[in-house]
N, C-alpha and C positions, 0 to 999 in steps of 0.2 A: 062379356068378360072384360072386353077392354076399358067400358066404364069404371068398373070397380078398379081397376089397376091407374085409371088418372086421379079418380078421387083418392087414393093412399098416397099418390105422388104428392098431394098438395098439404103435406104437414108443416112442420120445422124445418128452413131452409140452415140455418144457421144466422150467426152475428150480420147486421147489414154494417159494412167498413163507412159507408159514407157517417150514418145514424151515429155511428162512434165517435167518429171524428166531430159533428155536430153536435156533439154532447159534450163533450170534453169542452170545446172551445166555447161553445156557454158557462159550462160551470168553472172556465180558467177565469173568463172576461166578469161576471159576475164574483169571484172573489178578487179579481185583483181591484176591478172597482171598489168593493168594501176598503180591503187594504190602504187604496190610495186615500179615499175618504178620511179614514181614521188618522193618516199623518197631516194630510192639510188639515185637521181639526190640533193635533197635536204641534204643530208648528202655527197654527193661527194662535195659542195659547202660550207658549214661549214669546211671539213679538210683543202680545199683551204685555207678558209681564215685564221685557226688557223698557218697551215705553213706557209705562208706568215705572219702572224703577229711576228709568233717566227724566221723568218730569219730577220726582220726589215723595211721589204721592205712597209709596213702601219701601223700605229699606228691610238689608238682609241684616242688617245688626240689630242684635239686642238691645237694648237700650235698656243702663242700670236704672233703678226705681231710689 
């Protein structure tokens, strides 16, 4: 009788708090790495084009025909 009553004890304990917490903090570090990614890519293309504009090589003006 007491075997049967250990094996029903060993279901569903609930949520593990650490496994949460290690989860979460993965998938924060993993998006913010994306994030950061994405500006130093958007900010490496701004200087671009500020150098290029101050060596001449584009201008913002139209230029009449």
């Amino acid at each position: 009788m007491t075997a049967v009553h250990k094996i029903g004890q060993a279901g569903y304990r609930g949520p593990s708090i650490f496994k949460e917490i290690l989860y979460g903090l993965t998938a924060g570090l993993i998006a913010g790495g994306l994030w950061k990614r994405y500006h130093w890519n958007l900010q490496r293309r701004n200087k671009e084009f500020y150098d290029m504009l101050e060596r001449g090589e584009i201008s913002v003006v139209v230029e009449d025909e």
